[in-house]
C-alpha positions as CSV (number, residue, x, y, z in Angstrom):
1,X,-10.0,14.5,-11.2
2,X,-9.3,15.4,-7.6
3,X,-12.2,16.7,-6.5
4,X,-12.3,18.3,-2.9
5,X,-9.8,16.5,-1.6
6,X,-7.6,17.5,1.9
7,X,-4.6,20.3,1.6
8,X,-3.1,18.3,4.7
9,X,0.6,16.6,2.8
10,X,0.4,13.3,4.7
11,X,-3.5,12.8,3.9
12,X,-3.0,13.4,-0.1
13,X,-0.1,11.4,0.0
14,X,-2.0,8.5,1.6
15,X,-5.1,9.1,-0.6
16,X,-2.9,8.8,-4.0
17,X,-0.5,6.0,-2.7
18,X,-2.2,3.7,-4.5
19,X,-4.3,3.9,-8.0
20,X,-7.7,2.3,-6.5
21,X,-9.5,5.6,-5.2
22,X,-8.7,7.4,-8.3
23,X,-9.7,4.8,-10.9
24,X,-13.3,5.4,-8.5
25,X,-13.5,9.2,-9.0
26,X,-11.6,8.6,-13.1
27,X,-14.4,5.8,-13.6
28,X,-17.4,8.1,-12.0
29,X,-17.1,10.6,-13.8
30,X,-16.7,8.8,-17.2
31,X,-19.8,7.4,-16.7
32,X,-22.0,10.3,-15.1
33,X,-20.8,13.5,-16.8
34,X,-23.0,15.0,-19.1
35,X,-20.4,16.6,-21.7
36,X,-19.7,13.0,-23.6
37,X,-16.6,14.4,-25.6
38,X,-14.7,13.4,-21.6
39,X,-12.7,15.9,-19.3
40,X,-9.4,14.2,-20.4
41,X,-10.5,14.6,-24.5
42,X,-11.1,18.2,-23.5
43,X,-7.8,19.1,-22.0
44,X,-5.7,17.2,-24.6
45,X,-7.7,19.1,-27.5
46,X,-6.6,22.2,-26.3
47,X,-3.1,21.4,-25.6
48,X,-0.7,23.0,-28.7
49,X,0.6,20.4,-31.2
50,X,3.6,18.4,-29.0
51,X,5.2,16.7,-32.1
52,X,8.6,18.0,-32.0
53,X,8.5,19.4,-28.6
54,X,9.9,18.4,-25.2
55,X,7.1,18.2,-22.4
56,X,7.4,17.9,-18.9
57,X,3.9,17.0,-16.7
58,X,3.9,17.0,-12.7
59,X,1.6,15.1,-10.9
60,X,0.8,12.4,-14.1
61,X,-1.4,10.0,-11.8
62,X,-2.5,7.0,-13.5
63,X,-1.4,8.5,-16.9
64,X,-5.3,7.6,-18.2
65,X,-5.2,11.0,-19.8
66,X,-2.4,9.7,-22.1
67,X,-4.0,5.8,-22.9
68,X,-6.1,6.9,-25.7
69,X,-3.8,9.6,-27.2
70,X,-0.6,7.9,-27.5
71,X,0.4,9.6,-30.8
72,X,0.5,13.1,-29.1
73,X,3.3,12.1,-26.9
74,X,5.2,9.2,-29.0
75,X,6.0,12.0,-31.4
76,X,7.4,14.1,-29.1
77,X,11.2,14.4,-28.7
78,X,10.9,14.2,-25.1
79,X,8.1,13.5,-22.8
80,X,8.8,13.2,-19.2
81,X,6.1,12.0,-16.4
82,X,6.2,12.8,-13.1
83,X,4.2,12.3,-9.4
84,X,5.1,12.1,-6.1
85,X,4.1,8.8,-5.3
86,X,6.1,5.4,-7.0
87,X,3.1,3.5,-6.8
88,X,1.2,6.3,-9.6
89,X,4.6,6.1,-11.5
90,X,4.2,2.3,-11.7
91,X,0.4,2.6,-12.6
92,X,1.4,5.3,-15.2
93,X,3.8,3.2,-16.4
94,X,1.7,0.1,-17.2
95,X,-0.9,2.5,-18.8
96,X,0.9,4.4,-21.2
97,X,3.7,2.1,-21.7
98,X,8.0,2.5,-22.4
99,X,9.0,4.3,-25.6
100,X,12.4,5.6,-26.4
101,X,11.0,9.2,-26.2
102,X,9.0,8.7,-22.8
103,X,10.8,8.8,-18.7
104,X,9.2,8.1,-15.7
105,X,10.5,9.8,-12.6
106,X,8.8,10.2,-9.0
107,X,9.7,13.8,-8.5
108,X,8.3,17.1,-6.8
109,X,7.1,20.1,-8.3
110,X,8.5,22.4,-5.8
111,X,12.4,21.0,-6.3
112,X,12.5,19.7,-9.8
113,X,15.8,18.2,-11.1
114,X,15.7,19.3,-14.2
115,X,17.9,22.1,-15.8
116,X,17.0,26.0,-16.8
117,X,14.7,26.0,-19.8
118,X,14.7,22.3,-20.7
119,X,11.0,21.5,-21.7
120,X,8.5,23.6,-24.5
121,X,5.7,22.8,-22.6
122,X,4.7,22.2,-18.6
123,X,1.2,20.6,-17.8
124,X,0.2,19.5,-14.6
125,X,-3.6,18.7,-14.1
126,X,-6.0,18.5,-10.5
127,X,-3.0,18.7,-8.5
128,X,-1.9,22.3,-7.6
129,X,-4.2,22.9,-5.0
130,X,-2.1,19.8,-3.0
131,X,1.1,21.3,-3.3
132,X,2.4,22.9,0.2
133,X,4.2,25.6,-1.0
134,X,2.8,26.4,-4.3
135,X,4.5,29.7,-5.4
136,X,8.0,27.9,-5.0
137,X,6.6,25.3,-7.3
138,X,4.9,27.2,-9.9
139,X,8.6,29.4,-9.9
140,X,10.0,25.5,-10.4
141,X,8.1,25.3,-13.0
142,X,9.0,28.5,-14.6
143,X,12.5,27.7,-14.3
144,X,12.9,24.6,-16.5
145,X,10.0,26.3,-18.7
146,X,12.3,27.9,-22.1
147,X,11.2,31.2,-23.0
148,X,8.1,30.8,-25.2
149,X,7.0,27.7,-24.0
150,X,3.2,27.3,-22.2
151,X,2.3,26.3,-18.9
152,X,-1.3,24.4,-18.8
153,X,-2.9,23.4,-15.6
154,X,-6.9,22.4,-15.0
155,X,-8.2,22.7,-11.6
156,X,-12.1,22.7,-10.3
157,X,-14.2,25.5,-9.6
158,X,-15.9,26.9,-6.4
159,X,-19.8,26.5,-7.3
160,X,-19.2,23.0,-7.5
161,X,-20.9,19.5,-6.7
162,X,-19.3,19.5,-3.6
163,X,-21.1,22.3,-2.0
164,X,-24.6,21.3,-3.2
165,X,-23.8,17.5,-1.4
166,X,-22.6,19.6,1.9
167,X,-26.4,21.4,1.5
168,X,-28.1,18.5,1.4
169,X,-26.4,16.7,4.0
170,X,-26.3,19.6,6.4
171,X,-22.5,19.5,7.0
172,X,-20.9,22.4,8.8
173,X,-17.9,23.9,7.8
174,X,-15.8,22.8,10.7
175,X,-16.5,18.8,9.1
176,X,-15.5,19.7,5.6
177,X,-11.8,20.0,4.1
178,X,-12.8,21.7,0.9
179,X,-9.5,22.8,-0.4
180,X,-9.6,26.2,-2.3
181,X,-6.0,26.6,-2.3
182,X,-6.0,27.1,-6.4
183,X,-9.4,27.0,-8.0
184,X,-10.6,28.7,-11.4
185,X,-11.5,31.4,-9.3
186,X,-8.4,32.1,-7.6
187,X,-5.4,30.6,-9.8
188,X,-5.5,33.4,-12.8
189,X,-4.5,35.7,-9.6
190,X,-1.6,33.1,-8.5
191,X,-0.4,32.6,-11.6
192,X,0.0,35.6,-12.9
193,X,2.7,36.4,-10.0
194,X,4.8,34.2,-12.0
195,X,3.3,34.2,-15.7
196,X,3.1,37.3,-18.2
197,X,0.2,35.7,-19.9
198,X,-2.6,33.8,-18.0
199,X,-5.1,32.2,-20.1
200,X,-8.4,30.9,-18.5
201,X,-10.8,28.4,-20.1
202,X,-13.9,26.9,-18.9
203,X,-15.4,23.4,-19.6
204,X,-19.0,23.1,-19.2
205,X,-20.1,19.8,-17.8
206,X,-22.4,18.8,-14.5
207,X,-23.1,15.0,-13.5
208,X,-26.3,12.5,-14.2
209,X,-26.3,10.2,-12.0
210,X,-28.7,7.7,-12.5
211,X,-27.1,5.0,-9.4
212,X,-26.7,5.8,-6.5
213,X,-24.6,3.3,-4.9
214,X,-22.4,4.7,-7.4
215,X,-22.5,8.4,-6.0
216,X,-22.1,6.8,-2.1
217,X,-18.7,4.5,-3.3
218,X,-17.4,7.7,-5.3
219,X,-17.6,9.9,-2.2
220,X,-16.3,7.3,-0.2
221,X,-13.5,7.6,-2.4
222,X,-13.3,12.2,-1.8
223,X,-11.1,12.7,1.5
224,X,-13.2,16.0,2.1
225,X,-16.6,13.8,2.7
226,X,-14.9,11.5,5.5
227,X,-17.8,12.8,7.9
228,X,-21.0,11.2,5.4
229,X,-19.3,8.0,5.4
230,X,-19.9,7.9,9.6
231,X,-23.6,8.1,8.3
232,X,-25.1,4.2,7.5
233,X,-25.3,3.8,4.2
234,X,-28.6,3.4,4.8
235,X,-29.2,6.9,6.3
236,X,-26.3,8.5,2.8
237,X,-29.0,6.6,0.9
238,X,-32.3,8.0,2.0
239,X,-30.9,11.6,2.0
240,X,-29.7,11.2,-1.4
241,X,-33.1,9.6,-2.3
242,X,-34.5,12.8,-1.8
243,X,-32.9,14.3,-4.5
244,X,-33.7,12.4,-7.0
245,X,-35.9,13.7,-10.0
246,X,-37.0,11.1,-12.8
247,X,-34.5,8.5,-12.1
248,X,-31.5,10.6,-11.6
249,X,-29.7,13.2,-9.3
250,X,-28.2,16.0,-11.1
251,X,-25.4,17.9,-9.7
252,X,-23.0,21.3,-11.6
253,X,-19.6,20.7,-12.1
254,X,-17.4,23.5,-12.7
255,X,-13.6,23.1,-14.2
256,X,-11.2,24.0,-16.4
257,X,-7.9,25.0,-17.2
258,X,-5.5,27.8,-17.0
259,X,-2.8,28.3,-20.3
260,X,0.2,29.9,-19.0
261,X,3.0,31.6,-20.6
């Protein structure tokens, strides 16, 4: 999960070059969300039944979503991952593993090479909001999308943790890069100037977070929170402090995912 991160190209290419600050934010929230059945669990449970089909995702990351739900893609006809940095490919790679069935390929979702209706199903998750010319992408997507097939792609909300963390540390909108481009709010709106059908589903979840040192490495890890880390640690740890009730700092989360058709 992506959370807050910057809308500037060079910055989100620098932040996912390598896997190490998303295994932080992947391994944070595993550990501190409330809703045990997992974000990841969540969005492959409401993905249709891929045995047969041919399935395309964008922006695949460390392809943890996948480790624990091998059979979904093994008994696909064709399932082919894709990001725009080699070293996520590589990470992805090692993860999930080389099947007949399964292709690797550092690619773009706004100039795809892939043919005219080639894949049943399109999924590309926490990653929209970074691409620079969206509409032409989400038309990309459409294009090598066959008639029928479904488009799923999770993003964050606006009500998030994010904005209670600017609160408490009194940070003015100038020193955040909160990036709104496609949230829950806003995407059934963008989507639908390419989609006939635009599905939106919520998952309910918020954080417990019961180390702090924890909550000060993961936002060292958010692009968007650049401006606490000039704070000592000392200083990030006595303003979280204050926030702590009975051992623990809670804070909302808000995501979900749009099904597209």
């Amino acid at each position: 999960m992506h959370i807050g991160s910057s809308d500037d190209p060079k910055a989100v290419k620098k932040q996912y070059k390598t896997s190490d600050g998303l295994n932080i934010r992947l391994s944070f929230h595993d550990t501190y969300s409330t809703n045990k059945l997992g974000y990841g669990n969540w969005l492959t449970s409401n993905y249709m039944n891929l045995q047969g089909l041919k399935v395309l995702e964008v922006g695949c990351g460390t392809g943890s979503l996948w480790v624990d739900h091998k059979k979904l893609i093994t008994h696909c006809v064709r399932f082919v991952f894709t990001d725009l940095s080699e070293g996520m490919i590589q990470t992805a790679k090692k993860n999930i593993g080389e099947y007949s069935n399964i292709e690797y390929r550092v690619a773009d979702i706004q100039n795809l090479d892939f043919e005219d209706d080639s894949f049943d199903v399109v999924i590309a998750n926490s990653m929209l909001y970074h691409v620079p010319d969206l509409q032409k992408g989400l038309k990309e997507v459409r294009r090598v999308l066959k008639d029928g097939g479904i488009f799923y792609c999770s993003t964050y909300g606006e009500n998030n943790f994010t904005d209670k963390l600017a609160e408490w540390f009194a940070l003015e909108n100038e020193e955040l890069h909160f990036n709104h481009n496609f949230t829950m709010q806003n995407g059934g709106d963008i989507l639908k100037k390419v989609f006939d059908e635009v599905e939106p589903v919520i998952y309910k979840d918020s954080f417990h977070i019961t180390n702090v040192d924890h909550l000060i490495e993961y936002l060292s890890s958010l692009s968007s929170f650049k401006s606490i880390m000039s704070i000592s640690v000392s200083k990030t740890r006595e303003i979280l402090a204050k926030h702590i009730v009975d051992g623990a700092i809670d804070l909302p989360k808000e995501y979900g995912m749009f099904k597209c058709r």
